[in-house]
PLY file of the C-alpha trace (Angstrom):
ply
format ascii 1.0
element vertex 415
property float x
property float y
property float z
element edge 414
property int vertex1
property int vertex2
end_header
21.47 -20.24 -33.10
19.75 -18.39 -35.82
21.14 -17.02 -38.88
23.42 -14.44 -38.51
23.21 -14.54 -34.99
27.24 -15.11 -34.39
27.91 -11.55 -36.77
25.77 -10.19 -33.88
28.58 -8.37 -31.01
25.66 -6.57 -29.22
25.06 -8.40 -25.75
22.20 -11.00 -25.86
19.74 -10.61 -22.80
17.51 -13.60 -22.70
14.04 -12.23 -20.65
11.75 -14.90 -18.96
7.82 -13.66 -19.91
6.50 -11.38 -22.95
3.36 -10.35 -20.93
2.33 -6.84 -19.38
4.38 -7.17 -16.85
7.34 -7.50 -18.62
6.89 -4.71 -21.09
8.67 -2.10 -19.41
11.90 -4.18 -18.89
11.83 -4.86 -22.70
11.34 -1.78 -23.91
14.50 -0.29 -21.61
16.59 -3.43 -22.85
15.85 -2.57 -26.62
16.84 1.01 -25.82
20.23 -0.07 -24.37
20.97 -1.25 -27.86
20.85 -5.28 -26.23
20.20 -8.06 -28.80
16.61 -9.43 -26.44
15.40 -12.61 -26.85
12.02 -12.89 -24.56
10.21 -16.44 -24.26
6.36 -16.83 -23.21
4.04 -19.40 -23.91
1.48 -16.71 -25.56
2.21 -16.15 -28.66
0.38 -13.39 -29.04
1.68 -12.06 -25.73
1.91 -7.93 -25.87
6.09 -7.92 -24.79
7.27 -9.85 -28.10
6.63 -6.44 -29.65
9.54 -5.40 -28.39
11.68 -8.25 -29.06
14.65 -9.42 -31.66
13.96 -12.88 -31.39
10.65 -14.65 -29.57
10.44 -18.09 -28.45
6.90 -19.93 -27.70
8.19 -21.62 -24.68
6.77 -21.33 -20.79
8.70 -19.49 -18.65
8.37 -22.00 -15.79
10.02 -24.58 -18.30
13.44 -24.82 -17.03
14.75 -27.80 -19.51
13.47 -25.72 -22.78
15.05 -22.61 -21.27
18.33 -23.84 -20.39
18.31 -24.57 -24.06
17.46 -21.92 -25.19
20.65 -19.76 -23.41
23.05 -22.86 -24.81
21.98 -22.38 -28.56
21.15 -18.33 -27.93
25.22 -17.97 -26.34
22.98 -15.27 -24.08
25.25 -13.18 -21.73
22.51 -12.79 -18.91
18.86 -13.43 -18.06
16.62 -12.17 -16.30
12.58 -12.71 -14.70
10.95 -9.23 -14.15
7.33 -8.73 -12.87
6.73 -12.94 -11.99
8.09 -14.87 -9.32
8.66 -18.73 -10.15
11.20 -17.90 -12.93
13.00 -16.02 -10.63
14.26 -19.13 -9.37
14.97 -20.97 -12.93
17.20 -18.13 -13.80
19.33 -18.31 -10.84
19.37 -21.84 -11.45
20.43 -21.53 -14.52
22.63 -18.72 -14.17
24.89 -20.95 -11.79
25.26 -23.98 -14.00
26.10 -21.65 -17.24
28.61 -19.84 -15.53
26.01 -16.25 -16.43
25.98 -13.34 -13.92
22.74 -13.20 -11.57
22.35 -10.96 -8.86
20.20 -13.68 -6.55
21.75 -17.12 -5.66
19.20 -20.13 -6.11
19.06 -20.56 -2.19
17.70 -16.68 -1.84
15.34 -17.16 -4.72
13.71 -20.95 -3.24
13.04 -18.60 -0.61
11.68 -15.61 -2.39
9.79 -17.77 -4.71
7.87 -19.89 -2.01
5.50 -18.10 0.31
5.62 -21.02 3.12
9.77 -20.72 2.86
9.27 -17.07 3.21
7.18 -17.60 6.30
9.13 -20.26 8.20
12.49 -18.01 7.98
11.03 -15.03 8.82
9.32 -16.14 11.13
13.15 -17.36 12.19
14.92 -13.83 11.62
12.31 -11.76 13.50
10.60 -9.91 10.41
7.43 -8.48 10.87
4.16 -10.68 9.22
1.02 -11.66 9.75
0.06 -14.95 11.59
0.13 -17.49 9.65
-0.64 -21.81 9.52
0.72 -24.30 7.13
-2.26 -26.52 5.90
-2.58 -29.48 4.24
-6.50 -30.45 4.75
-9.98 -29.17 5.40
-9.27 -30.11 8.56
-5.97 -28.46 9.33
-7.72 -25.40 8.08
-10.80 -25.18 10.00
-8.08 -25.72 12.96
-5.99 -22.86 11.46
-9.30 -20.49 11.18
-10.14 -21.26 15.01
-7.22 -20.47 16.00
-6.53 -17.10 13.56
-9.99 -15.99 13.61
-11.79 -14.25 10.52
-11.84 -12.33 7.86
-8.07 -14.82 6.69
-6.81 -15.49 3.53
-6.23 -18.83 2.24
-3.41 -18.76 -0.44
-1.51 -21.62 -2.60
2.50 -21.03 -0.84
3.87 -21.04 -4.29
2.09 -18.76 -6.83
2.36 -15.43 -7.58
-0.51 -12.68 -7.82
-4.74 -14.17 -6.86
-4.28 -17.57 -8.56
-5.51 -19.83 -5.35
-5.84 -16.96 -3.48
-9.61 -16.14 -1.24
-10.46 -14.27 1.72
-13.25 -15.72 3.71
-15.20 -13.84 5.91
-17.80 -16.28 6.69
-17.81 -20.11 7.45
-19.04 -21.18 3.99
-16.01 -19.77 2.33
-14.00 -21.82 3.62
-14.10 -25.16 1.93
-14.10 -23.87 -1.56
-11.22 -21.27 -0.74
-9.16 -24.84 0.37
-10.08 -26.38 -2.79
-9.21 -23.69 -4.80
-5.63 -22.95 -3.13
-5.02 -26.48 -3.16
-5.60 -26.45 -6.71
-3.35 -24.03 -7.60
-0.33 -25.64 -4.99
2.06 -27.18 -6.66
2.85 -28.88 -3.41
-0.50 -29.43 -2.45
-0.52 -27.39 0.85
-1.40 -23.97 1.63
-1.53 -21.01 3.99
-3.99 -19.79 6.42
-3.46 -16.06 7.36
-4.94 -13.88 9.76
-6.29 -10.47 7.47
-4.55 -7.42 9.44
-6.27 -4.08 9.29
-4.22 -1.56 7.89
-2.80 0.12 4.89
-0.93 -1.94 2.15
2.20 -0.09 0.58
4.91 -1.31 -1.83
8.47 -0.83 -1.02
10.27 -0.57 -4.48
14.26 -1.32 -3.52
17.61 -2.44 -5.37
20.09 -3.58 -3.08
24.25 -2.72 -4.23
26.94 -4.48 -2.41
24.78 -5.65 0.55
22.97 -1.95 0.84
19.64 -1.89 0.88
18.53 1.30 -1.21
14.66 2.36 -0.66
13.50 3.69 -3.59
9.56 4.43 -4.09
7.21 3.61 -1.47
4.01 3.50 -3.44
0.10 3.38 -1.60
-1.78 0.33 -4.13
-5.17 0.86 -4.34
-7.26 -2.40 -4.77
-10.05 -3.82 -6.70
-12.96 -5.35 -4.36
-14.05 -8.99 -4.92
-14.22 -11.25 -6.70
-10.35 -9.48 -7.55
-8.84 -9.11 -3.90
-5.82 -8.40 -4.13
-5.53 -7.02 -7.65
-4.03 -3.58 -8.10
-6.01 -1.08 -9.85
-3.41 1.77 -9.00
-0.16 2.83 -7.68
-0.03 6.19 -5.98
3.56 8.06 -4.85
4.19 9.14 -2.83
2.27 7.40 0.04
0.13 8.90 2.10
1.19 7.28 5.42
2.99 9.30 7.76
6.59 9.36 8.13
6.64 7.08 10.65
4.91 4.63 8.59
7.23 4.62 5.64
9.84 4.66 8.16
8.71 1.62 9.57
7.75 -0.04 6.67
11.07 0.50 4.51
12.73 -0.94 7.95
10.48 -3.76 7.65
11.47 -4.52 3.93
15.02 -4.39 4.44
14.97 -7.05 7.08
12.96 -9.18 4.75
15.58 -8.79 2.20
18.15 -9.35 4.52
16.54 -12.27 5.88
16.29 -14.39 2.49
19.96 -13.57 1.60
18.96 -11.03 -1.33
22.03 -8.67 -1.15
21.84 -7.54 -5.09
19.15 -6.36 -7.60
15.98 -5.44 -7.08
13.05 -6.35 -4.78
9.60 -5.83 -4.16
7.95 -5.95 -0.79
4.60 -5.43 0.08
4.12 -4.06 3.69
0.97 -4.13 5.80
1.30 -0.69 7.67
-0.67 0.27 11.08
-0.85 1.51 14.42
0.71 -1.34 15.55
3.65 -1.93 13.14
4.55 -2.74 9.38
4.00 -6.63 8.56
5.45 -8.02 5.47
3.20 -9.56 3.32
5.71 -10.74 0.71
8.85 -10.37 -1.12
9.76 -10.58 -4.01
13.52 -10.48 -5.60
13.02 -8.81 -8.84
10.96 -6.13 -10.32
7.38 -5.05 -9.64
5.24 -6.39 -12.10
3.10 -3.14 -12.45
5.07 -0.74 -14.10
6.83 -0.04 -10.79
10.16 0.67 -12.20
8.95 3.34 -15.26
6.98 4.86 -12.04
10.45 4.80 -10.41
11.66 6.49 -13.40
9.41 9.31 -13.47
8.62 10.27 -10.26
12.57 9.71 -8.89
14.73 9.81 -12.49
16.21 6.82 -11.22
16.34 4.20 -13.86
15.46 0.50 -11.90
14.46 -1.08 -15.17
17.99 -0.36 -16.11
19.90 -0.97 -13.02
17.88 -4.44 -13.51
19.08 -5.11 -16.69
22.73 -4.07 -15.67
22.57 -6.42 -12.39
21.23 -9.60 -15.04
24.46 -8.89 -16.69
27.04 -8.27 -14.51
27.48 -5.10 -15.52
29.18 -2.67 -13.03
26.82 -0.53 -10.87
27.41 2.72 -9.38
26.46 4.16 -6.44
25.11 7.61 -7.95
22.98 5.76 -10.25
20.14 5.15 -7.22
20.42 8.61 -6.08
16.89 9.93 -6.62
16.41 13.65 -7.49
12.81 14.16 -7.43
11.05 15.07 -10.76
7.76 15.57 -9.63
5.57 16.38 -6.76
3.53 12.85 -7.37
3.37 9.76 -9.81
0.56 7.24 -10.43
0.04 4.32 -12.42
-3.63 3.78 -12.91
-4.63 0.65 -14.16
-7.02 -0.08 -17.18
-10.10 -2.46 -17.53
-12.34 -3.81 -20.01
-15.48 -4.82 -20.26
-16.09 -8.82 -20.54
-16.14 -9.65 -24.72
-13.79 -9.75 -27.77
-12.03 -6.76 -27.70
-12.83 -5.23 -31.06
-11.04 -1.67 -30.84
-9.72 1.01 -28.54
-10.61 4.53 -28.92
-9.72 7.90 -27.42
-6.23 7.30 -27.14
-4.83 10.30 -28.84
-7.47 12.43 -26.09
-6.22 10.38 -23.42
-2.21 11.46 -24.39
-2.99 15.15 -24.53
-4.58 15.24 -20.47
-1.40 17.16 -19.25
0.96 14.69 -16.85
0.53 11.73 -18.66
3.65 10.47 -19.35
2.76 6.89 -21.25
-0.24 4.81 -21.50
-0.05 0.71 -22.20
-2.43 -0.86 -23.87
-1.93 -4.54 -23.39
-4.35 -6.66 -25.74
-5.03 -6.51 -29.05
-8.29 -6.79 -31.09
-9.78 -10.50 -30.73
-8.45 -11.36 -27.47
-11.32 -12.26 -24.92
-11.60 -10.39 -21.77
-13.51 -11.64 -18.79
-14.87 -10.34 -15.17
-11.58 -8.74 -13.39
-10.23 -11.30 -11.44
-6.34 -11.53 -11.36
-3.95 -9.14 -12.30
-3.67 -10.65 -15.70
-7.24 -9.51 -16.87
-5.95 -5.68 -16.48
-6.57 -4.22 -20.03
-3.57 -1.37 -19.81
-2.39 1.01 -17.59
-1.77 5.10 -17.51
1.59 6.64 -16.12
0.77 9.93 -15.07
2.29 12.64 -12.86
1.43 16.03 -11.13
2.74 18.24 -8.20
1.31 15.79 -5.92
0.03 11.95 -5.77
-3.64 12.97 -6.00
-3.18 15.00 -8.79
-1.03 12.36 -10.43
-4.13 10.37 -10.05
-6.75 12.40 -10.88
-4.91 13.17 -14.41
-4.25 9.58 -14.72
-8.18 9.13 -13.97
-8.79 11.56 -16.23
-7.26 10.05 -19.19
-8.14 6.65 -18.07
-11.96 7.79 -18.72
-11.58 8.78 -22.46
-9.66 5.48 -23.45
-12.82 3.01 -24.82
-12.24 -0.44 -25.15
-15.01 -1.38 -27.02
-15.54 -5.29 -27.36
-18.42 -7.54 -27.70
-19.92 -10.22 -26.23
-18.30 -13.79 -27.55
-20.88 -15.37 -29.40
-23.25 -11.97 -30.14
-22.94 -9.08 -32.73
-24.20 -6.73 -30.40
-21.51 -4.62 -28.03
-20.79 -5.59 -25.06
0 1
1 2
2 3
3 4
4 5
5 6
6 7
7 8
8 9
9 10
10 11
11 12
12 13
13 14
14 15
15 16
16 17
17 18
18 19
19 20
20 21
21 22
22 23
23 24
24 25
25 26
26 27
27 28
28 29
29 30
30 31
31 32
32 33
33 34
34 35
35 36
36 37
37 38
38 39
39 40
40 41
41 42
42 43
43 44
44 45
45 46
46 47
47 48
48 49
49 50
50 51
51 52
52 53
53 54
54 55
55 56
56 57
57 58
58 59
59 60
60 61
61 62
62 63
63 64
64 65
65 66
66 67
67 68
68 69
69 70
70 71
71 72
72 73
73 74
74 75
75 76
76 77
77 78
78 79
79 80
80 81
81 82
82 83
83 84
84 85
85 86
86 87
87 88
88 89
89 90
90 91
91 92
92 93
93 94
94 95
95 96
96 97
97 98
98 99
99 100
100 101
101 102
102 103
103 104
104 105
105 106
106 107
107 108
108 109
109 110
110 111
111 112
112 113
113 114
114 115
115 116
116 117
117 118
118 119
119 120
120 121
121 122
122 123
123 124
124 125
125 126
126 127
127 128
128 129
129 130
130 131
131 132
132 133
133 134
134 135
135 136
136 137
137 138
138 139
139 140
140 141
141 142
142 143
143 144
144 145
145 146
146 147
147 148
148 149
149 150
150 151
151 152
152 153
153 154
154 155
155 156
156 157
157 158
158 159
159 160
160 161
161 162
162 163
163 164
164 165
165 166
166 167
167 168
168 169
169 170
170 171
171 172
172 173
173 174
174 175
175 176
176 177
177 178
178 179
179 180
180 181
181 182
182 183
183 184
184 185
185 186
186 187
187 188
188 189
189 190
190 191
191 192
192 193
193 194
194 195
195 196
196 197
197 198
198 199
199 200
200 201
201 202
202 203
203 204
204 205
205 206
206 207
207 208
208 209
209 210
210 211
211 212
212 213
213 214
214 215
215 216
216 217
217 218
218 219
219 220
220 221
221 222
222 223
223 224
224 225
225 226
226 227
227 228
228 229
229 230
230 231
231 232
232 233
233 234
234 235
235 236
236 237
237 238
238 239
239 240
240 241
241 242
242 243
243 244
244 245
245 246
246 247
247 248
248 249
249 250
250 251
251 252
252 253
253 254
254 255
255 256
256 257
257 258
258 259
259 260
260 261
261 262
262 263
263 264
264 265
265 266
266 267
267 268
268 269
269 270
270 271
271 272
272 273
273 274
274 275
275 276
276 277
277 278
278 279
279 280
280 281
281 282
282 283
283 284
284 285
285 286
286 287
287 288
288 289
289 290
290 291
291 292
292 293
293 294
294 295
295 296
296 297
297 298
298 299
299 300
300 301
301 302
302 303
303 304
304 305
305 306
306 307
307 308
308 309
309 310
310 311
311 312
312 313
313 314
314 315
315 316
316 317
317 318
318 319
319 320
320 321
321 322
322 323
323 324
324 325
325 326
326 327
327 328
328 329
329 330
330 331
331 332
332 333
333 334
334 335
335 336
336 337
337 338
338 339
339 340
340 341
341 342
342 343
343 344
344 345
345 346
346 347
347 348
348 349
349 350
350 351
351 352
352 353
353 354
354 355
355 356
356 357
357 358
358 359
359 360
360 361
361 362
362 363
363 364
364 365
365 366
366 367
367 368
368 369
369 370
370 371
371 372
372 373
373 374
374 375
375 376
376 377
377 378
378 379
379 380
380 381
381 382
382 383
383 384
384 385
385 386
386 387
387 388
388 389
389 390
390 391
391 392
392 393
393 394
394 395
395 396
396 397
397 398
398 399
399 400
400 401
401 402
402 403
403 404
404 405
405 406
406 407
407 408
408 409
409 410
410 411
411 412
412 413
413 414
């Protein structure tokens, strides 16, 4: 333990990843007054900011973070915003005797898409069609059978890594080779590409109640980033029947992997034929979902989160929204490819009326490239309005005078 550690009475939340999708989490946890101890294997990883103690460790390694929570004495810990340390903390949670709301069987099956498939495919949920593949071969069978546009994803990685649509017949074998790649198994999935809508249902579940809580439309960049988020727009514009459907939808995912505390985040494929899960996870979204929570509902999921990592006692009342605001956005920011040498316009960009925080993630020298996962996101801005397309337009607004000006590695000249 470190110095003086042991004269320290405040509780001692250890948090697995320091990036910008844990940022949100730790600010909420240093504003509780918790002693927060956040690992990542960046050091120079935007969340350690807001941290009492940082440790340079991955958080996918399990032996280095077990002990770290012996020497640390933590009383909880948590993974918000990524998936495969989901699983390590309930993991470890169980063999320290700590508090965690999911049990490692619900998180082996929230953290692997092909586990996900098989028992939902089991309970009845809603979800695309899918194939397990192991080969070219398997896949081209898969694709016959599916038809295109499919996606081809690695079953147990979060976010684009591994992940390709393909349209056409030559995306194919280099869509295989990059999901197998990225498996950690070595297989992959084949799934049909649904038309439709894609929303996010934002939930914490209390005492085996599923509680709804934003149902956000996510706006998406085009390729090469498919899939990446470049906003989050409340509330959605699908009709009522839609949400309807899709919170339904969401709630029998949960259900069906066993998640009956904390939080989760689903994404639904709505249309005129149904809502079809695309994915669940159990923790927090990973794109500022909760502090969109916050604004647009006043209900406080970072903090419920923190509470549930805990064991802290939970109260009904506490997820009983009272809306705020007429509409809520988080629009995402992005950079330019180069070493980021300053941002500008920031103090502009805080004065656009509704914005309510703006994140800037990097900091000068880090290297951006083309957009491609979520992870080369530059920042994002929280805005609201009396509706979801003003929300956005202010957030667009302000989004336009923030700069990022870098330059191209290897040049003097701005990129």
């Amino acid at each position: 333990m470190v110095e003086g550690a042991a004269a320290d009475r405040r509780a001692r939340l250890l948090v697995l990843g320091a990036g910008p999708a844990q940022i949100g989490l730790l600010v909420a946890a240093r504003k509780r007054g918790l002693y927060v101890i956040a690992v990542d294997r960046d050091p120079a990883a935007p969340g350690f900011r807001y941290a009492d103690r940082r440790a340079i460790i991955s958080a996918e390694d399990e032996q280095g973070i077990e002990r770290l929570v012996e020497a640390e004495r933590v009383d909880g810990l948590i993974a918000p915003g990524i998936d495969w340390p989901v699983g390590i903390a309930a993991r470890i949670a169980v063999r320290q005797g700590l508090p965690h709301p999911v049990t490692p069987e619900s998180a082996v099956l929230a953290t692997s898409k092909q586990r996900q498939r098989e028992r939902f495919s089991d309970s009845g949920v809603p979800q695309p069609p899918y194939r397990i593949c192991r080969s070219l071969d398997d896949a081209r069978e898969a694709v016959a059978e599916l038809g295109r546009p499919c996606v081809i994803k690695a079953p147990d990685r979060q976010g684009q890594r591994g992940l390709s649509v393909v349209a056409r017949r030559q995306e194919l074998e280099p869509a295989v080779v990059a999901a197998r790649e990225a498996s950690r198994s070595g297989g992959f999935l084949v799934e049909k590409l649904l038309d439709g809508r894609e929303v996010t249902v934002n939930a914490f579940s209390f005492a085996g109640r599923f509680n709804a809580l934003t149902v956000t439309d996510r706006q998406r960049a085009e390729r090469p980033a498919f899939g990446v988020a470049l906003a989050h727009t409340w509330p959605s514009a699908r009709s009522t029947e839609e949400i309807a459907r899709a919170i339904d939808a969401a709630r029998r995912a949960a259900a069906a992997l066993g998640v009956e505390e904390g939080p989760t985040y689903t994404q639904v494929l709505v249309s005129e034929s149904g809502a079809y899960v695309g994915e669940l996870a159990a923790r927090l979204g990973g794109g500022h979902d909760a502090e969109l929570c916050r604004a647009a509902l006043g209900v406080d999921l970072n903090g419920l989160a923190i509470a549930a990592a805990l064991g802290d006692d939970v109260s009904q009342h506490e997820l009983a929204p009272h809306v705020r605001f007429g509409g809520a956005c988080v629009r995402f920011l992005v950079a330019g490819a180069g070493a980021l040498r300053t941002v500008r316009g920031l103090q502009d960009a805080f004065a656009v009326e509704g914005v309510r925080g703006i994140r800037i993630y990097r900091r000068p020298g880090h290297v951006f490239g083309e957009l491609r996962r979520g992870a080369d996101r530059a920042g994002a801005v929280l805005a609201t309005g009396d509706s979801a397309e003003e929300a956005l337009e202010r957030a667009d607004r302000a989004r336009r005078l923030v700069r990022f000006e870098t330059q191209r590695v290897g040049a003097t000249a701005l990129g």
